[in-house]
N, CA, C and O atoms as a GROMACS GRO file, in nm:
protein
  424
    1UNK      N    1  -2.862   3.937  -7.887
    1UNK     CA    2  -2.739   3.860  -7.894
    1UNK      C    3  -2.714   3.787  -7.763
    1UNK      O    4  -2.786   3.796  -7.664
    2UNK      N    5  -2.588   3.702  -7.778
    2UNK     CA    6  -2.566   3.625  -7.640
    2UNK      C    7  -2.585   3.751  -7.484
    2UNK      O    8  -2.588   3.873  -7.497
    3UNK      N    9  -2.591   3.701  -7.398
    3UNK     CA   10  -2.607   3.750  -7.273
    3UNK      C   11  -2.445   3.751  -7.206
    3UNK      O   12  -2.404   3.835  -7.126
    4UNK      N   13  -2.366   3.635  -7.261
    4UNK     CA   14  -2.233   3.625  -7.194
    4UNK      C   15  -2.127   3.727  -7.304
    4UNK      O   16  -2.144   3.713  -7.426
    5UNK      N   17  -2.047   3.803  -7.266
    5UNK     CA   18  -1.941   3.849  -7.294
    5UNK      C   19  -1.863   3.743  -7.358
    5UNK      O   20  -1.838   3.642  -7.292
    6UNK      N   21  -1.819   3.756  -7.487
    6UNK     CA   22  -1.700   3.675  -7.527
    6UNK      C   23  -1.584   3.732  -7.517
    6UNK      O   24  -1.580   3.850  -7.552
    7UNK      N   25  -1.472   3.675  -7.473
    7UNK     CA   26  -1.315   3.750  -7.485
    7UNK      C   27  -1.328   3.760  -7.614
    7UNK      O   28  -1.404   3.714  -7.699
    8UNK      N   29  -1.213   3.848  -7.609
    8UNK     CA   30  -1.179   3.862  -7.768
    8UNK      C   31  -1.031   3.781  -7.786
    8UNK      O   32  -0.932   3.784  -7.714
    9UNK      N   33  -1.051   3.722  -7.885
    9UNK     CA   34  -0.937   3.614  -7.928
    9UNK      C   35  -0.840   3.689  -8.030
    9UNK      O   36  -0.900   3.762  -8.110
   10UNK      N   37  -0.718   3.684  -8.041
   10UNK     CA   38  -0.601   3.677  -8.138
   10UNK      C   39  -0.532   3.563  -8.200
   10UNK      O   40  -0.452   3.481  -8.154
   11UNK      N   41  -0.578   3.577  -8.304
   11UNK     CA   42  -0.476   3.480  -8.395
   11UNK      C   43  -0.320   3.441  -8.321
   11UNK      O   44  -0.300   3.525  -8.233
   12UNK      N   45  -0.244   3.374  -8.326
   12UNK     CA   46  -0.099   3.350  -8.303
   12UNK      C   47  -0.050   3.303  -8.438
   12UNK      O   48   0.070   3.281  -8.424
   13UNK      N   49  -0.081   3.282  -8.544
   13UNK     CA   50  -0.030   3.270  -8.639
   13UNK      C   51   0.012   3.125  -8.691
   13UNK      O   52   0.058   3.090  -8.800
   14UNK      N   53  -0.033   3.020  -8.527
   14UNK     CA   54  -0.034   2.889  -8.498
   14UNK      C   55  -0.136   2.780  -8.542
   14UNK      O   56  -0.132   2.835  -8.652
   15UNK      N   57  -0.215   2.686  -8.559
   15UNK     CA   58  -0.324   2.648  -8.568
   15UNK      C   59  -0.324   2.610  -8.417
   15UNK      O   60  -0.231   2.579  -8.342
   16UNK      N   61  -0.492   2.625  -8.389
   16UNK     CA   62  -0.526   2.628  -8.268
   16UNK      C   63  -0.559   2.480  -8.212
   16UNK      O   64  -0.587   2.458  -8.094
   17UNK      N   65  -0.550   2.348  -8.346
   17UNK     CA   66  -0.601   2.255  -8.248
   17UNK      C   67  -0.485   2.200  -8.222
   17UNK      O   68  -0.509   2.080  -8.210
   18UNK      N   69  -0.375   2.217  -8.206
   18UNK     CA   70  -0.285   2.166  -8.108
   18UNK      C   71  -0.172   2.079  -8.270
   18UNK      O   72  -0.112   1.975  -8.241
   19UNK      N   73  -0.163   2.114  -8.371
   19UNK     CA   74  -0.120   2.090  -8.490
   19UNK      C   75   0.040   2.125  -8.520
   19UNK      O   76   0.133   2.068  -8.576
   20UNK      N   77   0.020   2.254  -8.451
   20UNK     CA   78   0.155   2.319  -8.438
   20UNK      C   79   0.195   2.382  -8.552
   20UNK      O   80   0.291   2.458  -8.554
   21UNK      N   81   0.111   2.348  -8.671
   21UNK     CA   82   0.095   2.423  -8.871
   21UNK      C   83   0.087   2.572  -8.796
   21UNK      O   84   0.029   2.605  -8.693
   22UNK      N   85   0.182   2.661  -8.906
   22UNK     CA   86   0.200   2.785  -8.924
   22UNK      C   87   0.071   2.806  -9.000
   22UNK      O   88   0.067   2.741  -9.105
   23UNK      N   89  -0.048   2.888  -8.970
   23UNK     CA   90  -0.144   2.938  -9.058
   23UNK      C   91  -0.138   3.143  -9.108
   23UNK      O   92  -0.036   3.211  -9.100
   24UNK      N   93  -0.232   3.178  -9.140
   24UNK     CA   94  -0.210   3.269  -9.250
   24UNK      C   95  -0.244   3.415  -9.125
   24UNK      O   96  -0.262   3.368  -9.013
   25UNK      N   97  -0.250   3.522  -9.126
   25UNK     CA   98  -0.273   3.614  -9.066
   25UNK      C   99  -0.427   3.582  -9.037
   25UNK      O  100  -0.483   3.506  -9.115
   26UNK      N  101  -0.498   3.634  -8.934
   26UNK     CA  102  -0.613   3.618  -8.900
   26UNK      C  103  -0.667   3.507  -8.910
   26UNK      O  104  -0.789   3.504  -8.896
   27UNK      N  105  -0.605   3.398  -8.933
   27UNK     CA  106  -0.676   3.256  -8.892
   27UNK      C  107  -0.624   3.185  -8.771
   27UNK      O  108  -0.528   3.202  -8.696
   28UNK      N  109  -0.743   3.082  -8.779
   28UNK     CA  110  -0.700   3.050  -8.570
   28UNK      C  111  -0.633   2.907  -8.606
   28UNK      O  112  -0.546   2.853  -8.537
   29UNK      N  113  -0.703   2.841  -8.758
   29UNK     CA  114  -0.663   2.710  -8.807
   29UNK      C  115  -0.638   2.692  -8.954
   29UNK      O  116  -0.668   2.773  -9.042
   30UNK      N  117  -0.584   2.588  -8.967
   30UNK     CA  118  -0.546   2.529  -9.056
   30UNK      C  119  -0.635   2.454  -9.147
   30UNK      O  120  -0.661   2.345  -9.097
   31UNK      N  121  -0.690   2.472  -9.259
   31UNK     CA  122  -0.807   2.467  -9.320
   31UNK      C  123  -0.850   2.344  -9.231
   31UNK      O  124  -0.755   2.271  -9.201
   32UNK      N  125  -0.998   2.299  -9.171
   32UNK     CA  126  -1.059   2.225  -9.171
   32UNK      C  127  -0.995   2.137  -9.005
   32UNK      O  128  -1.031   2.035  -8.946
   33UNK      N  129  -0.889   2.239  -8.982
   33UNK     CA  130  -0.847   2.225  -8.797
   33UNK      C  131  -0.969   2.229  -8.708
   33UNK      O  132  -0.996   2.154  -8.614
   34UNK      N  133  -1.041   2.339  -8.759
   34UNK     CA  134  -1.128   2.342  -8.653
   34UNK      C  135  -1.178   2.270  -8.606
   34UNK      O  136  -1.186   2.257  -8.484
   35UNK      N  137  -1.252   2.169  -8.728
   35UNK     CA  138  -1.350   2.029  -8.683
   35UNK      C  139  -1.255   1.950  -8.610
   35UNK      O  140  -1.294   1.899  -8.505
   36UNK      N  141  -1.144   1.933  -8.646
   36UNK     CA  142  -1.065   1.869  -8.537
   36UNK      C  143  -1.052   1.880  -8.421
   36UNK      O  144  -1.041   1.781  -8.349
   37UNK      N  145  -1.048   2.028  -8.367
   37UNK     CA  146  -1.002   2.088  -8.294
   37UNK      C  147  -1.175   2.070  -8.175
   37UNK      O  148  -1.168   2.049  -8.054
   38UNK      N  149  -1.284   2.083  -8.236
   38UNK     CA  150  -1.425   2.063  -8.217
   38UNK      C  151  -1.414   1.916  -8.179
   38UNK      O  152  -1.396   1.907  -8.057
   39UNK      N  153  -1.416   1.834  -8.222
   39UNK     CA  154  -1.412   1.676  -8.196
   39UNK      C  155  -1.315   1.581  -8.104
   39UNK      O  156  -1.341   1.476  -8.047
   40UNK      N  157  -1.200   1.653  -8.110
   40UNK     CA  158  -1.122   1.638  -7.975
   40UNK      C  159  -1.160   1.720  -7.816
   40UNK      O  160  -1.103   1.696  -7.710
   41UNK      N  161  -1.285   1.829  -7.840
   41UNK     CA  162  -1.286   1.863  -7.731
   41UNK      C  163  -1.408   1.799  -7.705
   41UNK      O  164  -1.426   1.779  -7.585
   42UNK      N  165  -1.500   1.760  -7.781
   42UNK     CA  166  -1.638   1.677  -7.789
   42UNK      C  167  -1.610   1.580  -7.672
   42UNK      O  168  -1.656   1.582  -7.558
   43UNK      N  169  -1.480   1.448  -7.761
   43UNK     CA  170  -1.442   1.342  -7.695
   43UNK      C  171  -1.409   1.361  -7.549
   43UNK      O  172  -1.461   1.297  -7.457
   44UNK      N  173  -1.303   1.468  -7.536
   44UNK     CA  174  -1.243   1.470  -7.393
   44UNK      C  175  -1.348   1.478  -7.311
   44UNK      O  176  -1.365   1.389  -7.228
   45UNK      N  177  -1.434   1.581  -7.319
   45UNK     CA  178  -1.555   1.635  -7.251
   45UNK      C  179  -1.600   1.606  -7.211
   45UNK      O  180  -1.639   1.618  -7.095
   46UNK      N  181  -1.634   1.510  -7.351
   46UNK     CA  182  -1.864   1.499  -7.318
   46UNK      C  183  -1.835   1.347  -7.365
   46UNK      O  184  -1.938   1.290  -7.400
   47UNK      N  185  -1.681   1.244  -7.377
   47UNK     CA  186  -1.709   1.126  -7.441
   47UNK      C  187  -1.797   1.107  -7.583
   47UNK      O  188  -1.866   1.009  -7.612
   48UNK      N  189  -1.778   1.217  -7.657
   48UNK     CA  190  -1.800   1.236  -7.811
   48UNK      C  191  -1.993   1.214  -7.834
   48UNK      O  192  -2.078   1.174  -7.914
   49UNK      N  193  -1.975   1.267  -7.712
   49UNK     CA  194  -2.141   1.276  -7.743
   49UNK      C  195  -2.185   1.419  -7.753
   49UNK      O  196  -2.133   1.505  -7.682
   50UNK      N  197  -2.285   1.448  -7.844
   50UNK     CA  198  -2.369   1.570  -7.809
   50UNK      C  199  -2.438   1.583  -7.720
   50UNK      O  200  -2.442   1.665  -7.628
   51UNK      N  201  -2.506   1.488  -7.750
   51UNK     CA  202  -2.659   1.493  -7.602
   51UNK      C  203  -2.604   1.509  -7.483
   51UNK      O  204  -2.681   1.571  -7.408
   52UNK      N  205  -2.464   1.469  -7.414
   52UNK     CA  206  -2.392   1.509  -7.267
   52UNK      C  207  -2.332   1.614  -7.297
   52UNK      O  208  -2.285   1.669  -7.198
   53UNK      N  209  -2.307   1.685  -7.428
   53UNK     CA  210  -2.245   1.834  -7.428
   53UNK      C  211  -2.380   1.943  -7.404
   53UNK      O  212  -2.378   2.033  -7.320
   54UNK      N  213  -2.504   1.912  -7.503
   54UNK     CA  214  -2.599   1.994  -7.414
   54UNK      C  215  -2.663   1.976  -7.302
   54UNK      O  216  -2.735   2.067  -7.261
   55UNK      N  217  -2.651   1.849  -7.228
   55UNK     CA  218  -2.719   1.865  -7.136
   55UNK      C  219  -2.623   1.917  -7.036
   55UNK      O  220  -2.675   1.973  -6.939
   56UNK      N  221  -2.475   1.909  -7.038
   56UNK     CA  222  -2.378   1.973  -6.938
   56UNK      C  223  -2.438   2.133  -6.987
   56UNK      O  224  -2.443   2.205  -6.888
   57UNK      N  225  -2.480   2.198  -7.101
   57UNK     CA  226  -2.490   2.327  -7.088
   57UNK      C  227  -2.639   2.372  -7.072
   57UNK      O  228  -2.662   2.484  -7.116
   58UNK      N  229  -2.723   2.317  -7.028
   58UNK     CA  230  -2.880   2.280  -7.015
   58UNK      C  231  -2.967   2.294  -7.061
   58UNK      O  232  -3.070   2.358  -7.038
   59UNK      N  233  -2.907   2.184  -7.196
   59UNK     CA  234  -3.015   2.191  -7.303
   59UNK      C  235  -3.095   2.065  -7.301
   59UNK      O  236  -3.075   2.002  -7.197
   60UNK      N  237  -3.170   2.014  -7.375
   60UNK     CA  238  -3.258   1.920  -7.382
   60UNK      C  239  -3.380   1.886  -7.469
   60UNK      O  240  -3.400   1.895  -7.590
   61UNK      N  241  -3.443   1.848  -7.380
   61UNK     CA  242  -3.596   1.820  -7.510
   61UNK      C  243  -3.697   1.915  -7.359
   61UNK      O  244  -3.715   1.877  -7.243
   62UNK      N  245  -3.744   2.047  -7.431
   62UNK     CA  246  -3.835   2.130  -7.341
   62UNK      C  247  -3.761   2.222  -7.317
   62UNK      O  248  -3.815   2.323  -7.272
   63UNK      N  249  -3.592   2.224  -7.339
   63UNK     CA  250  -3.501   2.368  -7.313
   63UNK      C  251  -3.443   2.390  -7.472
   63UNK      O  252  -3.330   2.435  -7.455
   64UNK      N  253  -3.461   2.382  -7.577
   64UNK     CA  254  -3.388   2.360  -7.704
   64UNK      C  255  -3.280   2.465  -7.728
   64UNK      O  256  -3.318   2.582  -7.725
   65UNK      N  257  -3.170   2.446  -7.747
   65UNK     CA  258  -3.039   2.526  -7.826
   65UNK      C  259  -3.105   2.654  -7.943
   65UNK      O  260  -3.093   2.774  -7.967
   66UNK      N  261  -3.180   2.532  -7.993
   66UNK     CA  262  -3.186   2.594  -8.141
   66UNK      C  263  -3.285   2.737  -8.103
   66UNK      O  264  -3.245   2.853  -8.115
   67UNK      N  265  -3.411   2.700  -8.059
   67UNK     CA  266  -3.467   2.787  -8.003
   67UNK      C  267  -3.379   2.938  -7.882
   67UNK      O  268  -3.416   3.054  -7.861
   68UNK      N  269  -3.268   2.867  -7.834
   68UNK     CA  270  -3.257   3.001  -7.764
   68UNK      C  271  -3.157   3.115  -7.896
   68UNK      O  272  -3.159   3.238  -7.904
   69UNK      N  273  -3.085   3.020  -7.975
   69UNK     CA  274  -3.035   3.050  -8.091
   69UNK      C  275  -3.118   3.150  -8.169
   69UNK      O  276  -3.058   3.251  -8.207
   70UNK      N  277  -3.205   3.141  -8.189
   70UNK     CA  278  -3.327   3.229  -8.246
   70UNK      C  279  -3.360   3.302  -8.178
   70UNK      O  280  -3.368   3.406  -8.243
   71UNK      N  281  -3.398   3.327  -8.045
   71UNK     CA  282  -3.473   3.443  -7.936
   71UNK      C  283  -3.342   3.515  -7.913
   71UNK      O  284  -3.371   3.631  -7.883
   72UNK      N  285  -3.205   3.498  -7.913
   72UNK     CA  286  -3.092   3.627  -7.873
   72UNK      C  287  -3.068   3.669  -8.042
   72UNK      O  288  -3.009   3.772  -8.072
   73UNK      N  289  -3.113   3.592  -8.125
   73UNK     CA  290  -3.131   3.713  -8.287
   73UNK      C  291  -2.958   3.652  -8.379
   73UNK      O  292  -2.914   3.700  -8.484
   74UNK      N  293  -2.889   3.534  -8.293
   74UNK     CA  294  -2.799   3.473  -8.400
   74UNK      C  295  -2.851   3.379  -8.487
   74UNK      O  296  -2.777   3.342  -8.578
   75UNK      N  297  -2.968   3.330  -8.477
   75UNK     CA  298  -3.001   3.233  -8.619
   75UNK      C  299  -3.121   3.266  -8.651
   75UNK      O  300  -3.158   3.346  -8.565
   76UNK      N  301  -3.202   3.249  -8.724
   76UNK     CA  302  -3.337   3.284  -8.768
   76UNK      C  303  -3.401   3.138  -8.804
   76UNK      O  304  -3.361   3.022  -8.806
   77UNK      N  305  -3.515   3.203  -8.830
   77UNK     CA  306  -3.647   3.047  -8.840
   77UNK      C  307  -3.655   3.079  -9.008
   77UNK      O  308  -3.607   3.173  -9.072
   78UNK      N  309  -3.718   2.987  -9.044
   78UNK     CA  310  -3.746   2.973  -9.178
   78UNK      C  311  -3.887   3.027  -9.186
   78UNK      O  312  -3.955   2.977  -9.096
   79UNK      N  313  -3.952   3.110  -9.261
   79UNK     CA  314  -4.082   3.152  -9.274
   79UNK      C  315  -4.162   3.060  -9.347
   79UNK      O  316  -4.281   3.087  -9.336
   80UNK      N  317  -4.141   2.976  -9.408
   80UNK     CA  318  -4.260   2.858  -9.428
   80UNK      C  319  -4.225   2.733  -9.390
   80UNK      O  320  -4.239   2.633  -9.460
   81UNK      N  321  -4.169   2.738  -9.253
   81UNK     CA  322  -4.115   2.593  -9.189
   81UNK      C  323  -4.063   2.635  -9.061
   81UNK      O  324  -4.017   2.749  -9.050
   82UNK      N  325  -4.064   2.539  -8.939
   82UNK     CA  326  -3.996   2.510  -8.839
   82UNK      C  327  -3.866   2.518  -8.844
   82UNK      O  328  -3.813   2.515  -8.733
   83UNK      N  329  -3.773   2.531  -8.964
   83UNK     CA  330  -3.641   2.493  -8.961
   83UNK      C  331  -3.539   2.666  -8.934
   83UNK      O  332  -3.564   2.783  -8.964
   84UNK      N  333  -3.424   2.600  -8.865
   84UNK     CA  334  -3.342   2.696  -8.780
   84UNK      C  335  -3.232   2.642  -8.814
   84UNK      O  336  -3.180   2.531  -8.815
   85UNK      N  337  -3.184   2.860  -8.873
   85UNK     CA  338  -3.018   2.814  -8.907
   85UNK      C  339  -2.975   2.945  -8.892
   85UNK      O  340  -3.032   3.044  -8.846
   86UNK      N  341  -2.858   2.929  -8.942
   86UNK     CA  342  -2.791   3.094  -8.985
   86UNK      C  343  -2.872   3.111  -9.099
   86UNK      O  344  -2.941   3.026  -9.157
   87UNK      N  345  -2.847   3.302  -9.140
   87UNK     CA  346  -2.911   3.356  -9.223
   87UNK      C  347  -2.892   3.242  -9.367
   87UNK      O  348  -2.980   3.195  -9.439
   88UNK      N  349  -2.736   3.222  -9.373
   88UNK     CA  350  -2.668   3.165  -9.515
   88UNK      C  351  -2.718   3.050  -9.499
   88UNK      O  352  -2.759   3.013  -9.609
   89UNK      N  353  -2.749   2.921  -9.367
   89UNK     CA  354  -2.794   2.835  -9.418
   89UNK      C  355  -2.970   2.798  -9.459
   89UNK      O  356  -3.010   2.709  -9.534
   90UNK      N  357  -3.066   2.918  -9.370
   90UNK     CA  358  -3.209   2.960  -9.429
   90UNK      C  359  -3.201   2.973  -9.554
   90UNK      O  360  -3.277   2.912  -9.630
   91UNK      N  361  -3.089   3.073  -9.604
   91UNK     CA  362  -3.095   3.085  -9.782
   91UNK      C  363  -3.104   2.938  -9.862
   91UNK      O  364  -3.184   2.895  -9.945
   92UNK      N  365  -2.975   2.876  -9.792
   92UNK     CA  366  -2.976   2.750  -9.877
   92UNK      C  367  -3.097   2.667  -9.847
   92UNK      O  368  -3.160   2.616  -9.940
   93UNK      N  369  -3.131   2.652  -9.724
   93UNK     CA  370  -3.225   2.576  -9.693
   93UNK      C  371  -3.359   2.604  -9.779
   93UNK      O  372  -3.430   2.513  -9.824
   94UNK      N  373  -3.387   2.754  -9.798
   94UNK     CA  374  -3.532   2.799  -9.898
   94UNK      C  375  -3.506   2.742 -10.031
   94UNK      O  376  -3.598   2.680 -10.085
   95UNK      N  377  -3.396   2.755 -10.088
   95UNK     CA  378  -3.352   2.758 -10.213
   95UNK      C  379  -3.377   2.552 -10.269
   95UNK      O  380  -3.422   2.495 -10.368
   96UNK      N  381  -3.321   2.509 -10.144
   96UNK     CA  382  -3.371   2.312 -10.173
   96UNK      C  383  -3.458   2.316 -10.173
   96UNK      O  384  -3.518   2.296 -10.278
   97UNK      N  385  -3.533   2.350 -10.042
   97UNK     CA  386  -3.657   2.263  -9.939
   97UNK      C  387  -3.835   2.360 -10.002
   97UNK      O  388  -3.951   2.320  -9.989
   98UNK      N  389  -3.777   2.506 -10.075
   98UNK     CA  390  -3.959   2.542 -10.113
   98UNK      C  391  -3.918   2.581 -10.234
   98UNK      O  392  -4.017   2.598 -10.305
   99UNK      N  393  -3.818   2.602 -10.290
   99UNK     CA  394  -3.840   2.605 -10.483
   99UNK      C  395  -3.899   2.527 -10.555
   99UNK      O  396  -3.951   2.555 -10.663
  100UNK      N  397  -3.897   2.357 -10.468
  100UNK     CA  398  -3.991   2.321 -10.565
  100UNK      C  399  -4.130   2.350 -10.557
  100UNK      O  400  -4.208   2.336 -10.652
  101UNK      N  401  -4.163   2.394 -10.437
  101UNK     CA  402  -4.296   2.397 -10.395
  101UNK      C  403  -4.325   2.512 -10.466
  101UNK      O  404  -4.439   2.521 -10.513
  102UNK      N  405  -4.248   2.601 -10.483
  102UNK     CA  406  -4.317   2.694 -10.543
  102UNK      C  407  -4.318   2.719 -10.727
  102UNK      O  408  -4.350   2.814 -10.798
  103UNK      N  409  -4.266   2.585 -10.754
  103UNK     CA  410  -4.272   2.610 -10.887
  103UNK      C  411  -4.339   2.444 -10.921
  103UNK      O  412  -4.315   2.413 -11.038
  104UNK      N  413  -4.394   2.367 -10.865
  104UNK     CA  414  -4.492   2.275 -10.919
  104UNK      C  415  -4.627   2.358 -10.954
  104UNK      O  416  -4.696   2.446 -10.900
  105UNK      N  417  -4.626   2.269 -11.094
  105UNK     CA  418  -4.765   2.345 -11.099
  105UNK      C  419  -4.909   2.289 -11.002
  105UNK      O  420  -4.924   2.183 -10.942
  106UNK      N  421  -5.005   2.414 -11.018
  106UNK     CA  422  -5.127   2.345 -10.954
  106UNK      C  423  -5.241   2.203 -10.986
  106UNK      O  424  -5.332   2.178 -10.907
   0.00000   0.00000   0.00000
């Protein structure tokens, strides 16, 4: 798993991207806040770029995200492909990308 300690967060019962919506017990947002809440900090940041959000955290082409994502054991690789996700999106991803392969005939 990660190497850094995460705080542990509490709900306030507020949405978290700055909305001020009353949300439900144990949520931080308001359905679909988050991406908001993600994209306003993108902009402020990194000027709504990715490529200056990983390279401020030192990622790149020869340091990859995805790859360290996989070696601390939060996302997994796909076993008949290069491709990297969470467990749920490997499922979906097998279920598009090799059902057909495995059901064309020879």
């Amino acid at each position: 798993m990660t190497t850094k300690p995460l705080p542990h967060l509490t709900p306030t019962g507020t949405c978290w991207c700055g909305c001020a919506r009353k949300v439900g017990a144990g949520s931080f947002f308001a359905p679909g806040h988050d991406k908001v809440a993600e994209a306003a900090l993108l902009a402020v940041e990194y000027g709504s770029s990715v490529a200056q959000l990983l390279h401020a955290h030192g990622y790149g082409p020869g340091h990859s995200v995805s790859t360290r994502a996989v070696s601390e054991g939060v996302w997994q690789r796909c076993s008949s492909c290069d491709y990297a996700g969470t467990p749920a999106s490997i499922a979906n991803h097998t279920k598009r990308a090799h059902s057909t392969a495995l059901t064309d005939p020879v």
